[in-house]
C-alpha positions as CSV (number, residue, x, y, z in Angstrom):
1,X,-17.4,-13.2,11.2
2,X,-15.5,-10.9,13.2
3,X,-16.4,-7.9,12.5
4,X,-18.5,-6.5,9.1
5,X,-17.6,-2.9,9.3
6,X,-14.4,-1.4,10.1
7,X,-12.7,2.5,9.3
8,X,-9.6,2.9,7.1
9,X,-8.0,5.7,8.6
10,X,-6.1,7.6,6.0
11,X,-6.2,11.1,4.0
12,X,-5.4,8.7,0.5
13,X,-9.3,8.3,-0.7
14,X,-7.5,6.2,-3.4
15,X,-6.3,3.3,-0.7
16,X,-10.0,3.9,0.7
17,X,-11.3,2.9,-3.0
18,X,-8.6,-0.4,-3.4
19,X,-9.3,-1.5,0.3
20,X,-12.7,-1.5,0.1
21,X,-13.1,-3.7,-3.5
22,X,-10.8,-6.0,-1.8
23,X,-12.8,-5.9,1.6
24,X,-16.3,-6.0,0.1
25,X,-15.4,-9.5,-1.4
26,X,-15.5,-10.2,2.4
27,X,-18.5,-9.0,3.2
28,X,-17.0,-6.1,5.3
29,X,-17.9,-2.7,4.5
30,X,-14.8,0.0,4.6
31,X,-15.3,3.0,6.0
32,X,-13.5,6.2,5.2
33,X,-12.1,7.6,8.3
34,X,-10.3,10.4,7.4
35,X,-7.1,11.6,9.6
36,X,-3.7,13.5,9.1
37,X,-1.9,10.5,10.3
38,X,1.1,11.4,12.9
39,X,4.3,9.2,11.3
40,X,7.4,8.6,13.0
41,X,10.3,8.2,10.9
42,X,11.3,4.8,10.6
43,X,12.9,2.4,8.3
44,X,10.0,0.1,9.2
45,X,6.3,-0.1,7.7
46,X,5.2,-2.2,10.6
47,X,6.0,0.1,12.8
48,X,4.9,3.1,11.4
49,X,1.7,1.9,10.8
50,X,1.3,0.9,14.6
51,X,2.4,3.8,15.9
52,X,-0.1,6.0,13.8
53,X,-2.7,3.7,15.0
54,X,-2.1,4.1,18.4
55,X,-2.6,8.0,17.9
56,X,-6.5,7.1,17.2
57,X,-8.0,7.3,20.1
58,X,-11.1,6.5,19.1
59,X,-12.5,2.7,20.2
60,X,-13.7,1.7,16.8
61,X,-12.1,-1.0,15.1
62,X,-10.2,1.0,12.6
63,X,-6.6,-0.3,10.4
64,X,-4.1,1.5,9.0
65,X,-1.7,1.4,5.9
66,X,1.4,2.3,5.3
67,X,3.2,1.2,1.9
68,X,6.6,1.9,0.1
69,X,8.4,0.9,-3.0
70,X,11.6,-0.7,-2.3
71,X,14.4,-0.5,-5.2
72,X,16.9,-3.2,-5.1
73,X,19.8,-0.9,-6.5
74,X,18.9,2.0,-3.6
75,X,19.0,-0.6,-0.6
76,X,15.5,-0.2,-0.5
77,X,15.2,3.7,-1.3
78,X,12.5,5.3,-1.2
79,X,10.9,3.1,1.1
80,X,8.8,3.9,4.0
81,X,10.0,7.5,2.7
82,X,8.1,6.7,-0.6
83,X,4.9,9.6,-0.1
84,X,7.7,12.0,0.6
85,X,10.0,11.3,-1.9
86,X,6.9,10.7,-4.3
87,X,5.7,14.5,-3.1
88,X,9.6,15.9,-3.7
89,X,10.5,13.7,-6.9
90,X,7.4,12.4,-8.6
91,X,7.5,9.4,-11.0
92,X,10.0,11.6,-12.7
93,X,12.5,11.7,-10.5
94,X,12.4,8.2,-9.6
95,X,13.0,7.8,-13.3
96,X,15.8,10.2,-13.5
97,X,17.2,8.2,-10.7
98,X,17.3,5.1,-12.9
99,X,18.8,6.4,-15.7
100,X,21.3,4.0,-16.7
101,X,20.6,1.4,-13.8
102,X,20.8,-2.0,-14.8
103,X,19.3,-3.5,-12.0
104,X,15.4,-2.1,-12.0
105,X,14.1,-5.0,-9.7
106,X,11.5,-3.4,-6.7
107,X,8.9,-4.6,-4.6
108,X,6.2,-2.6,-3.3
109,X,5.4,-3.4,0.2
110,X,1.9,-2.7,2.3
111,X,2.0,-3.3,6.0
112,X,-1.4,-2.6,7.9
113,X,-2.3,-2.6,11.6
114,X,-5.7,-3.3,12.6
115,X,-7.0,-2.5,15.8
116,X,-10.6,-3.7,17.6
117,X,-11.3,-4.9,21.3
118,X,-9.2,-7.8,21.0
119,X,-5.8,-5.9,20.0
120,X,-3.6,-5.0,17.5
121,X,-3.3,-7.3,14.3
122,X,-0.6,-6.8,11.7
123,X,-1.0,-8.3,8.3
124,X,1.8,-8.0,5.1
125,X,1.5,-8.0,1.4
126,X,4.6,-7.7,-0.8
127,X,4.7,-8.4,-4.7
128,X,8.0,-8.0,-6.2
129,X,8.5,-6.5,-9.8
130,X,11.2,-3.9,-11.6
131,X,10.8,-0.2,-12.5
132,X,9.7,0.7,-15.8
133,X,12.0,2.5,-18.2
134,X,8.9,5.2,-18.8
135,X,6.0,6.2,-17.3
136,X,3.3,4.0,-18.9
137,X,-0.7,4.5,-18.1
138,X,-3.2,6.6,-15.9
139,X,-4.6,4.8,-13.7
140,X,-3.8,3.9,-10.0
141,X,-1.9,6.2,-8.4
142,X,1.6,6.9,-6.5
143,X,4.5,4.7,-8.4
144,X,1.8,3.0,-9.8
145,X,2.7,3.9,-13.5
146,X,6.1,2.8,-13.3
147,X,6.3,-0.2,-11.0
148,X,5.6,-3.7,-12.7
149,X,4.6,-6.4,-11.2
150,X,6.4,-10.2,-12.1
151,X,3.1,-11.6,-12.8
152,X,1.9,-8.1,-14.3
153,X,2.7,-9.6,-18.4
154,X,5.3,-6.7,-18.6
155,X,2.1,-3.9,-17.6
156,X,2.6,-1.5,-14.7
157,X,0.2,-1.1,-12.2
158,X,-0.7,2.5,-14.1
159,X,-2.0,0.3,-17.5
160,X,-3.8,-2.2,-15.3
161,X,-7.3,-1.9,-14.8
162,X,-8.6,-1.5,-10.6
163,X,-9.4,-5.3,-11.3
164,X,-6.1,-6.4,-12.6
165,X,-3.9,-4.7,-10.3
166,X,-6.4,-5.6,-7.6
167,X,-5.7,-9.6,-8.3
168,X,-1.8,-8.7,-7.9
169,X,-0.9,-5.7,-5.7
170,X,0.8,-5.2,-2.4
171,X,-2.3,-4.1,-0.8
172,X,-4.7,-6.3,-1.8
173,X,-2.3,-9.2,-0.6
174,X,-2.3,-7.7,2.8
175,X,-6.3,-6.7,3.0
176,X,-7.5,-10.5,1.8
177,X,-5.0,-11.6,4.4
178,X,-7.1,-9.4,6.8
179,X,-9.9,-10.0,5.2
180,X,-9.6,-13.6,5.7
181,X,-8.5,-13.1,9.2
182,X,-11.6,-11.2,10.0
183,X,-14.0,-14.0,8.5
184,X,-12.8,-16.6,9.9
């Protein structure tokens, strides 16, 4: 094994709770590391997350996350602008968007850079799904109550319990890939 503790810098205790569920099944323990992260506007997550992690200066091996919701119809609006817009619009706005859109199809997208003495390491997960018509459940958090997944049996992310979403989401595809990575 690699490494069995890393940071999660981010100000989002709610990625710090996902990522670590998904990271403990690993054997690593997740440690909150909490930071205002400095983002540069891009229309890329890898990126993003990179440069933010360069702005740690701190030699600890530390990853960090940055995740959008991609709509078909919008080219891919909100995007890496999804926290803002989310901030701006709320679920309700997105919705409002959608009125009368036939096309709903989405996919959520997390892109995290890890960094420890050997480098920089960047590791994807996407799952595609559609926006829901309504907002439906309370749990997760973000778009999470109106995104569903393909293989979600017609539930958004916000009905799913931590466990369910956890077997399907966009960030746990892109922590078991790291987590995999870092127990090899």
């Amino acid at each position: 094994m690699k490494k069995n503790k890393i940071y999660l810098g981010t100000s989002n205790k709610n990625k710090v709770k996902e990522a670590s569920a998904i990271l403990e099944k690993f054997g690593i323990n997740l440690i909150h590391y909490p930071i205002e992260r400095i983002e540069i506007q891009s229309d890329n997550l890898e990126e993003i997350a990179i440069f933010s992690l360069k702005n740690v200066h701190e030699k600890i091996p530390i990853v960090i996350e940055d995740a959008g919701l991609f709509i078909n119809k919008f080219k891919g609006f909100p995007g890496p602008y999804s926290s803002y817009v989310l901030e701006r619009l709320g679920n309700p706005g997105i919705l409002k968007l959608m009125e009368n859109v036939e096309d709903r199809t989405a996919k959520y997208i997390s892109a995290i850079a890890y960094r420890d003495e050997t480098g920089i390491h960047n590791f994807k997960g996407i799952v595609e799904g559609s926006i829901a018509f309504s907002i439906r459940g309370s749990n997760g958090f973000g778009y999470d109550p109106i995104f569903i997944p393909k293989e979600g049996k017609d539930q958004t992310f916000g009905e799913m319990s931590e466990q369910e979403k956890n077997l399907l989401s966009h960030r746990s595809r892109a922590f078991i890939a790291l987590g995999k990575w870092l127990t090899e």
